[in-house]
C-alpha positions in Angstrom: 5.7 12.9 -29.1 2.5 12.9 -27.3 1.4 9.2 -26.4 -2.2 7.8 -26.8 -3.5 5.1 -24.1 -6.3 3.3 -24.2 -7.8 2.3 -21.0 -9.0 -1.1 -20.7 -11.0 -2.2 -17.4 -10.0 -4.8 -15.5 -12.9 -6.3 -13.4 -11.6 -8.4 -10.5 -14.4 -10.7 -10.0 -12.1 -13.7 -9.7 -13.8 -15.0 -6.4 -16.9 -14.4 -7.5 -17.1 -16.1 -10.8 -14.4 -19.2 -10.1 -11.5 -17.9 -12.2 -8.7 -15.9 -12.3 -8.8 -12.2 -13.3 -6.8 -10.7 -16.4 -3.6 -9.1 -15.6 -3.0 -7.6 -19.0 -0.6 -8.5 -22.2 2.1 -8.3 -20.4 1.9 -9.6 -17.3 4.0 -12.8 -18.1 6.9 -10.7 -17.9 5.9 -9.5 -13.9 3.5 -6.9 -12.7 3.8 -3.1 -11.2 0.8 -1.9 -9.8 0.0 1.9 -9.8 -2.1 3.3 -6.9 -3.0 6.7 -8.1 -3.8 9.2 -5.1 -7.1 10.1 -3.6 -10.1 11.1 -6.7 -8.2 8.9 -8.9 -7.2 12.1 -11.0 -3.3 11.7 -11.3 -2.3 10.7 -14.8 1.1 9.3 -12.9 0.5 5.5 -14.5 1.0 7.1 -17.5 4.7 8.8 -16.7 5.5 5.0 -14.7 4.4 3.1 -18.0 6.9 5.6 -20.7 9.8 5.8 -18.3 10.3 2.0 -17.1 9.5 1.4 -21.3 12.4 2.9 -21.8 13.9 1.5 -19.3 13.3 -1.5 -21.8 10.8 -3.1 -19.0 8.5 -5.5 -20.5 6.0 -6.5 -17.9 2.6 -5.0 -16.8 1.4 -1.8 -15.5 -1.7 -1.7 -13.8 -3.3 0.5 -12.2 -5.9 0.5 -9.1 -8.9 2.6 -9.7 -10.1 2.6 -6.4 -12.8 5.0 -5.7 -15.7 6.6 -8.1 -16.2 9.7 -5.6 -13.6 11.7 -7.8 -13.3 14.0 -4.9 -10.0 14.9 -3.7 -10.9 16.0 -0.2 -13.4 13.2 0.2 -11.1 10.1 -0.4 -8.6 11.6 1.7 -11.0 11.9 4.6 -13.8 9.0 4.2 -10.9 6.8 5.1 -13.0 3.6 4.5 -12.5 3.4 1.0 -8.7 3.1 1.1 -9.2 0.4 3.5 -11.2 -1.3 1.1 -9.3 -0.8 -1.7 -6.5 -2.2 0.3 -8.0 -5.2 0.6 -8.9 -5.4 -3.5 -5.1 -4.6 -3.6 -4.2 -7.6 -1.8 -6.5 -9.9 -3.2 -5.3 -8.8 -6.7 -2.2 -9.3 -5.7 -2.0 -12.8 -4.3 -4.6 -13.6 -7.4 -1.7 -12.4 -10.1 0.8 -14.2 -7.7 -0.8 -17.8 -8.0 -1.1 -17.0 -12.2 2.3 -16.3 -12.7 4.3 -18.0 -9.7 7.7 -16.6 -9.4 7.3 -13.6 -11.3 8.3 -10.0 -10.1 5.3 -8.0 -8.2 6.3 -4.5 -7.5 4.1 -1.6 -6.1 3.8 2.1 -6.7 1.7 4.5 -4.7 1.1 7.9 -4.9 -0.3 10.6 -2.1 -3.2 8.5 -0.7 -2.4 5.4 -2.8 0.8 4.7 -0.7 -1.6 4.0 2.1 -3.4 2.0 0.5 -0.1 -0.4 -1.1 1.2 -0.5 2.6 -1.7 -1.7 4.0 -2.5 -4.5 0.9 0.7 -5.9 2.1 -0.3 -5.7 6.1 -3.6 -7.3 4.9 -1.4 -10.4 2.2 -1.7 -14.0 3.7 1.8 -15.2 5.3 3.1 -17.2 1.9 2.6 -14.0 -0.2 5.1 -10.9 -1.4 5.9 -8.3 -3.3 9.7 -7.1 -4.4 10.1 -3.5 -3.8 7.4 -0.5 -2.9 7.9 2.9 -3.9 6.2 5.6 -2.3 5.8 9.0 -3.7 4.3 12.2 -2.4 3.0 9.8 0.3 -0.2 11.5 2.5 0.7 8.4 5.3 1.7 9.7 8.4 5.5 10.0 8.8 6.0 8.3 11.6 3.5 5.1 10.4 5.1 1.5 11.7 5.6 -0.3 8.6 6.9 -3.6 10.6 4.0 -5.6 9.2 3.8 -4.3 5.5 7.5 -5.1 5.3 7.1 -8.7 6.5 5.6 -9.4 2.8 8.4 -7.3 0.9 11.7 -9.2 0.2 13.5 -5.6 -0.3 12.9 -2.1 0.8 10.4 0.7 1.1 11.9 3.7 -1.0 9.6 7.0 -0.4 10.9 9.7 -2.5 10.0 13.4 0.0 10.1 16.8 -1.1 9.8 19.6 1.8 8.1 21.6 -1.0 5.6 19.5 -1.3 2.1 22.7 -1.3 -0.4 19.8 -1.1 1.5 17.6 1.9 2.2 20.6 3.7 -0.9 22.7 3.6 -4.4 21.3 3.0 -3.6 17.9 3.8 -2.9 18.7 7.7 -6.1 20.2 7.7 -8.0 17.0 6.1 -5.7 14.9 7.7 -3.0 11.8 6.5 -4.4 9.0 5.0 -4.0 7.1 8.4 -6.3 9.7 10.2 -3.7 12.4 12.1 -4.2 15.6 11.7 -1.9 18.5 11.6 1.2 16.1 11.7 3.6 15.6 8.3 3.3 13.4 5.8 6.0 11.2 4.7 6.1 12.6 1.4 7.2 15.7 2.9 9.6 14.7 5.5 10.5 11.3 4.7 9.5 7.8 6.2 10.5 7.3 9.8 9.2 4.4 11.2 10.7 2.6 14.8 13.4 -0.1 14.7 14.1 -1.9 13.5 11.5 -1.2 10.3 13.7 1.8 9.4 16.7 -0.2 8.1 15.0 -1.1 5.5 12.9 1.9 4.6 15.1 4.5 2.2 14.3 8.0 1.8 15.5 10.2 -0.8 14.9 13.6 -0.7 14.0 16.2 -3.6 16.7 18.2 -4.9 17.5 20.5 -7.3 18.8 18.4 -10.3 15.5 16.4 -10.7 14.3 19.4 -11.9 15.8 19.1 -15.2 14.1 15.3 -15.1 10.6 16.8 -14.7 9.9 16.6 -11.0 10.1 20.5 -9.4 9.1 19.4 -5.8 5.4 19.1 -5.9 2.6 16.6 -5.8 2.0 15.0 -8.4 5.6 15.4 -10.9 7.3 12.8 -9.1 5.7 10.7 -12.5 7.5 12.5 -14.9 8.5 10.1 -17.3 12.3 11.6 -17.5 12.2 10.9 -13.8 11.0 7.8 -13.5 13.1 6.6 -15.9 16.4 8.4 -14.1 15.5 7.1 -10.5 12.2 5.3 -10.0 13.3 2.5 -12.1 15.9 1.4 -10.4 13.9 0.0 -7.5 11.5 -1.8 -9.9 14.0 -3.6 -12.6 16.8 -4.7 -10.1 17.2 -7.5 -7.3 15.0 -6.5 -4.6 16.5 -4.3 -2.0 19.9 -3.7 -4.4 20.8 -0.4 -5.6 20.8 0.3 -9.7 22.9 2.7 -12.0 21.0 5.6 -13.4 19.9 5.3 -16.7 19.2 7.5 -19.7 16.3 10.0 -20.1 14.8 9.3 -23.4 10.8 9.4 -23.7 9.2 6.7 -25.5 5.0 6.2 -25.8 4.1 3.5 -23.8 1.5 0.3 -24.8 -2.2 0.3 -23.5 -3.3 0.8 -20.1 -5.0 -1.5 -17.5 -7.2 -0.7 -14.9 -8.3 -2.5 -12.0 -11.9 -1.8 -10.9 
């Protein structure tokens, strides 16, 4: 059955005007937020929404449009506008966090978007934090220390590589990770391999064969297939932080409206 979302934006002009942003219907029941990857032209909070539904979550999906240049190549190389976004990340983030105190916060990045979650935790004040981060396709160099990001995530860093990955491992070399070095590997392709003792709590799982059946063949952007994220994905969003869950079943279901954060 083919879903139909509504997209409903989301201005964050909390500091401006005085008062808290909107987090959505369901954001009483804890948050997720979606960073798409660089042009904002991933449908992948849309497979994230369907699979943790059936999954029987309950809270909030949001995703963070961050950038209007709709340009693949230039997000990923005007690096200036993931570093802003980061920082609307963040704010959202600690905003959300002092509206529903003690509720779950998890985040989900994709390609250039996992840059962008990890450095929204570097730039969280001390008191703030998130549960888990999932990072999928990731463009961030492989090798990026993720000892401050993790400081403000009471679980782990789970970045889901495939070595088949034709985006990771051919133009985005050229244009560079989302960090700024060139001709290196993204984690998304390799896996996440940060100095000690950061890598202890960093957990790569690599592609193979039977996700294909789930919708995910290796490449850049079906890592959201909904079969998938309901298999795998949601087990590091729905659990205690940090604590491995049971795979689930792998029925679709259409999920509830979208939110947007501008």
């Amino acid at each position: 059955m083919r879903a139909v979302h509504r997209f409903v934006p989301l201005l964050l002009l909390g500091g401006l005007l005085g008062c808290a942003p909107r987090f959505g219907p369901r954001a009483e029941h804890g948050i997720i937020f979606y960073i798409p990857g660089a042009g904002n032209v991933d449908l992948g909070d849309a497979g994230l929404r369907r699979g943790l539904r059936a999954r029987g979550y309950q809270g909030e999906v949001a995703r963070l449009h961050w950038t209007y240049s709709f340009n693949v190549a230039i997000d990923q190389s005007v690096r200036a506008f993931a570093r802003l976004a980061s920082k609307r990340l963040a704010e959202a983030i600690q905003e959300y966090s002092d509206a529903y105190p003690g509720r779950d916060i998890n985040l989900v990045g994709l390609s250039a978007g996992t840059g962008i979650a990890i450095w929204a935790l570097e730039d969280l004040r001390d008191e703030y934090s998130v549960n888990n981060v999932v990072l999928l396709s990731s463009s961030l160099w492989h090798r990026y220390d993720v000892s401050a990001a993790l400081e403000h995530v009471r679980g782990k860093i789970y970045c889901y590589y495939s070595p088949t990955d034709a985006v990771l491992t051919g133009p985005m070399k050229v244009f560079g990770t989302i960090d700024g070095v060139f001709f290196q590997d993204g984690a998304g392709a390799v896996g996440l391999h940060p100095p000690p003792p950061a890598d202890e709590r960093v957990v790569n799982i690599a592609w193979r064969p039977e996700f294909q059946q789930l919708g995910y063949w290796g490449g850049h952007f079906d890592s959201t297939s909904p079969a998938f994220i309901e298999a795998f994905v949601a087990d590091h969003l729905l659990g205690t932080p940090g604590v491995p869950q049971t795979d689930g079943a792998t029925v679709l279901v259409s999920g509830p409206q979208d939110v947007t954060l501008h």
